[in-house]
N, C-alpha and C positions, 0 to 999 in steps of 0.2 A: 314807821311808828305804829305800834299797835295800840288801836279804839278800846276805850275803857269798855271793861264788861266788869257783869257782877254772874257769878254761880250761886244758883238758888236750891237748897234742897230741904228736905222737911221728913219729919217725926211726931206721928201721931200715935197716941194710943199708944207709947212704948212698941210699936210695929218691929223699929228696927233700933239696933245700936249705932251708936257714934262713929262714922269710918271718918277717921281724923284723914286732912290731906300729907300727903307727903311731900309734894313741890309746889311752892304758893309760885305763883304772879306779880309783880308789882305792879301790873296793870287792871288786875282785878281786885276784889273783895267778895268775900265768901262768907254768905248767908245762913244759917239755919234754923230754922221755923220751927217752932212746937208748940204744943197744948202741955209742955210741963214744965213747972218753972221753977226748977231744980236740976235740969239737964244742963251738962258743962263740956266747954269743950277747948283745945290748946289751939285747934288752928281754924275753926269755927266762930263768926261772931253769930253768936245763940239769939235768936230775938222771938219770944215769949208774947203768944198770940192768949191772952186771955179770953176771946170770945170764942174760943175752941175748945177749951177747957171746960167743957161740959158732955156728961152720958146722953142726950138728948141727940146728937151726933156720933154715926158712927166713924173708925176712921176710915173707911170707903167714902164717906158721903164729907169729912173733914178733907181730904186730899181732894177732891174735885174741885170741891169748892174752892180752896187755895189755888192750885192748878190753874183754875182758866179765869182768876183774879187776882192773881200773882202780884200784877203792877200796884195793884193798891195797898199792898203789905211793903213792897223794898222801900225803903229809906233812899231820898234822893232819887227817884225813878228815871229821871228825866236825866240826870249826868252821863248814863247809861248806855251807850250806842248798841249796845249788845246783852240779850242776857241769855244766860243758860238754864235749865232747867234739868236736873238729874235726879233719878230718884237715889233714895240713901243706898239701895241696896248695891250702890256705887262707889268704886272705890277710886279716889283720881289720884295718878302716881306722879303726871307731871305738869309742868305749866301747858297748859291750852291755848295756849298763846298762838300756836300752830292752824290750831281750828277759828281762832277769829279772822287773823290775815286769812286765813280760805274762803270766807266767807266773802269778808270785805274786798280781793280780790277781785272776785268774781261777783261782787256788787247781789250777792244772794238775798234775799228775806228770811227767809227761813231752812232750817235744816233739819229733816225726821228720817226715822232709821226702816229701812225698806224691813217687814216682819222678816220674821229670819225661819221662819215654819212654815205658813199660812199664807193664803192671798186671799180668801176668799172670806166676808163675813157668815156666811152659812156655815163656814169650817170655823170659823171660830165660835162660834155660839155652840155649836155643837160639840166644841172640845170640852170650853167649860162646864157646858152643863155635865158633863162626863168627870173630870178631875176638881172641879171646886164646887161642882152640885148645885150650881148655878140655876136659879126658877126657870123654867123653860117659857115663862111669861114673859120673860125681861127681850125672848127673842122675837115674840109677836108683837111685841110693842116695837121692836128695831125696826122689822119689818112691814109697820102702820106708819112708821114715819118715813120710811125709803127704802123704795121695792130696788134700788142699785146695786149690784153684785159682781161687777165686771172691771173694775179697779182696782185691784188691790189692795196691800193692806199696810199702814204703818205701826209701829211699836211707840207708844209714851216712853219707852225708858228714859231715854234723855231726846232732846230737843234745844236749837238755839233758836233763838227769836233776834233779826233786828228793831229796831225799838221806832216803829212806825204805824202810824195810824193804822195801815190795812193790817198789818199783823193782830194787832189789838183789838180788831173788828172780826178780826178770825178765833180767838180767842173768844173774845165778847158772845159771839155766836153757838158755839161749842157750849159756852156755860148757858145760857139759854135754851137751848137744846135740852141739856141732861136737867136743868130742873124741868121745863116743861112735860116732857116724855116720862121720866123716870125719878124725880127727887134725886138725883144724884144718888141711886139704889146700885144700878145697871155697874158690875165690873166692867164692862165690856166698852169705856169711854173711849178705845182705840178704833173702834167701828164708828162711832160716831165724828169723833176728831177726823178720820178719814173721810166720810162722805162731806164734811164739811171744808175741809181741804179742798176738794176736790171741784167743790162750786165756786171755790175763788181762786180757780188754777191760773184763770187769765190775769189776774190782779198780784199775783205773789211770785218771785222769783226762787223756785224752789231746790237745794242741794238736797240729795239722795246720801242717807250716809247706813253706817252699817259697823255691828259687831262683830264681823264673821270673817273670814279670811276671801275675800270677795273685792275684786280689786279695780274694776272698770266700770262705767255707770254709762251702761248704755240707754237710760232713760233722758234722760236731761239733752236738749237741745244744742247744749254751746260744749257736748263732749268732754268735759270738763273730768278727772280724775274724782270717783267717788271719793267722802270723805272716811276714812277709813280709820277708825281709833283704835281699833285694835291691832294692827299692825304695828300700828306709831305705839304703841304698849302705854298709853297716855290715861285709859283708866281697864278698870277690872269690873267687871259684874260679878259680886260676891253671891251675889242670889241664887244662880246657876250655873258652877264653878266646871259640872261635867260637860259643858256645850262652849268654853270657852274657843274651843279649835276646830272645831265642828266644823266643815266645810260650805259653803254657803252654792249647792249646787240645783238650782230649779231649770228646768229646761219652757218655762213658758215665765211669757212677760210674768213680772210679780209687781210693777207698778204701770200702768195706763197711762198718765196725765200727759 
């Protein structure tokens, strides 16, 4: 029997359009968040966050803050044994049903996607400040709060959460983080979500998953088959459509834990 989950994803600031699903769940329920409340959708239940809905937030600093207070937006939170978190720029082709039994399984806490480029927060600050002109202030400040560089790196694109205290407190912590350090300014929440991971390695039971053609996960202690969604053709990243196939090939560790 597959544990109920909910899929959560969000639309701010008209950022992205509506990627309707193509294979629901009966096991699930599928969320979609916005600051507009006028956005419509066939296979989406639309739920219209009016205290987003203001220029006084940008949607960098609207997506964070959902992001790592999620639980206090879904509806029914607690029914929940599982939830997902995808950004829109995701397209999901079939039931996920596949990636909860993997979880539950192997009795996981959580699931983040090993970066598919990068390991090193220094290479990431330095990319963006390079391709999104990124303040190069936002890296000195990363750097006053955790001189850590030897870990790797995970990607937000999506993420599952089981629905427990320690995850919640992982979360909890991340957004405390980025308001304190940066008002929720900082693109760069995947450096941070990482070194914060990374302080409650002992406490979280963590799956390694990945977008890439990249098929064994030799990080993970119990050998356990990485989760792999892109093989299983289970969603699409419409965001960056020319690295869908991309080979996932690093020759040094890319996660530590």
């Amino acid at each position: 029997m597959v544990p109920k989950y909910c899929i959560v994803s969000l639309i701010f600031n008209n950022y992205e359009f509506v990627r309707e699903v193509i294979e629901k769940s009966p096991n699930c329920d599928y969320f979609l968040f916005t600051d507009n409340k006028d956005l419509k959708s066939d296979t989406w239940t639309i739920i219209y966050l009016p205290g987003f809905d203001t220029d006084e937030l940008t949607d960098v600093q609207k997506t964070y803050i959902f992001k790592y207070s999620l639980y206090r937006y879904i509806p029914n939170f607690s029914d929940y044994s599982y939830i997902i978190r995808l950004d829109h720029s995701i397209k999901i082709n079939k039931s996920l049903d596949m990636m909860i039994n993997h979880m539950d399984t192997y009795k996981y806490d959580i699931m983040c996607n090993i970066h598919p480029e990068r390991d090193s927060f220094y290479d990431e600050y330095d990319t963006w400040q390079v391709a999104r002109q990124l303040d190069p202030k936002y890296k000195k400040i990363f750097f006053n709060y955790t001189q850590t560089d030897n870990i790797g790196l995970v990607e937000c694109t999506m993420m599952i959460y089981k629905n427990t205290k320690e995850v919640l407190n992982l979360l909890d912590n991340v957004f405390c983080t980025l308001q304190q350090y940066n008002n929720f300014e900082d693109k760069n929440d995947q450096c941070y979500f990482t070194n914060e991971l990374y302080k409650m390695k002992d406490k979280l039971r963590i799956c390694w998953g990945t977008n890439r053609n990249y098929t064994q996960n030799p990080y993970n202690k119990s050998n356990a088959l990485i989760l792999n969604w892109h093989n299983h053709d289970l969603l699409v990243d419409n965001s960056n459509p020319q690295e869908i196939n991309k080979i996932f090939n690093r020759n040094q560790i890319i996660v530590q834990f």
